[in-house]
Structures are given as C-alpha cells and as structure tokens.
C-alpha positions as MATLAB code, in Angstrom:
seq = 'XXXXXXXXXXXXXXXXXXXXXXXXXXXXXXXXXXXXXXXXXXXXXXXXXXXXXXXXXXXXXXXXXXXX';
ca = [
      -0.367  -32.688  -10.532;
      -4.092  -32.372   -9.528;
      -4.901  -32.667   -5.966;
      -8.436  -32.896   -4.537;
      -9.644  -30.548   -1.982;
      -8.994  -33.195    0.887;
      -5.615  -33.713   -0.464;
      -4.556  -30.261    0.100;
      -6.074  -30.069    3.719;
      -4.198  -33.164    4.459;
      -7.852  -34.831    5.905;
      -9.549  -38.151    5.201;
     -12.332  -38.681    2.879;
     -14.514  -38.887    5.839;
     -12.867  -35.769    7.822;
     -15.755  -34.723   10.813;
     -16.270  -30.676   10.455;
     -13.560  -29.932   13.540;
     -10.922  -32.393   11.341;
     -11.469  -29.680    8.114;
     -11.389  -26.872   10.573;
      -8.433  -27.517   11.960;
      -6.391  -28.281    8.995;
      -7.778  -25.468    7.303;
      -6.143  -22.457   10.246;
      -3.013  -24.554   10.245;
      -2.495  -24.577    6.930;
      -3.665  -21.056    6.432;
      -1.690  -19.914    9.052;
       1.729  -21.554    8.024;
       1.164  -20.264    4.586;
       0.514  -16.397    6.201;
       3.493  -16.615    7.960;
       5.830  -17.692    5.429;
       4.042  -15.101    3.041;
       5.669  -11.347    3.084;
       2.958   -8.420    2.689;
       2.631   -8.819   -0.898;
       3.096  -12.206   -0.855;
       4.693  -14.408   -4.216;
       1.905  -15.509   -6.802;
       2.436  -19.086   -5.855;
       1.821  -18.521   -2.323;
      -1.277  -16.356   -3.678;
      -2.617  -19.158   -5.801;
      -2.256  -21.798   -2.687;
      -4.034  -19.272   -0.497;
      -6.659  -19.369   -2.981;
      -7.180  -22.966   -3.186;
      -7.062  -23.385    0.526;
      -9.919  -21.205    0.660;
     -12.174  -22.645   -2.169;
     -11.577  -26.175   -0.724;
     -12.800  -25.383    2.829;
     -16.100  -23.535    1.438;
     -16.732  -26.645   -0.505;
     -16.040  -29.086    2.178;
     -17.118  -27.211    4.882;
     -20.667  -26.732    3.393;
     -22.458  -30.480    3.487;
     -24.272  -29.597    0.593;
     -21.186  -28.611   -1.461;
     -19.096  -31.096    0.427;
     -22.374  -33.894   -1.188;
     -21.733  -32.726   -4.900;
     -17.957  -32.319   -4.639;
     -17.972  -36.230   -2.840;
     -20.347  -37.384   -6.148;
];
C-alpha cells in the first residue's frame, strides 16, 4: 500500500514546521531503538523513507511541488 509522505509522519496536510519536526525524531527515534546495529532491511527501507519525506516536507519549496 502507498502512503504519502504525511502519512508516514503521522501529520496533517497542513502540519506547521515544529508538527513535521517532531514527528520526524519520534519516529526516527522509535525506529533506532527497535533497530539492532545492522539493523533488518525493512527497518532500513523505513529509515529511508522517513528521511526522504522530511527533506521534502521540510523544504517549502519541495514541500510546494510534492503538495501539487
């Protein structure tokens, strides 16, 4: 199942920048912690994701095209 950016932060549409911050260390921080030093490719992949999504959305100019 495809899941948009603001789907996998678990934030609004309209998320402020704070909203996007904050859901981004949570996230990225329960997904460290349940990840062992080499960490399983699925955990890997989500990482990934997580990552890509908050450059888009955190950038308003990124954030404009991904929203269009």
């Amino acid at each position: 199942m495809k899941r948009s950016f603001y789907e996998m932060l678990d934030v609004p549409r309209d998320a402020a920048q704070d909203q996007i911050d904050g859901a981004y260390a949570k996230l990225t921080e329960k997904l460290g912690a349940t990840t062992n030093v080499r960490g399983t490719a699925e955990s890997m992949t989500e990482l990934n994701m997580l990552r890509e999504g908050y450059k888009i959305l955190s950038d308003p100019e990124k954030r404009k095209m991904y929203d269009a």
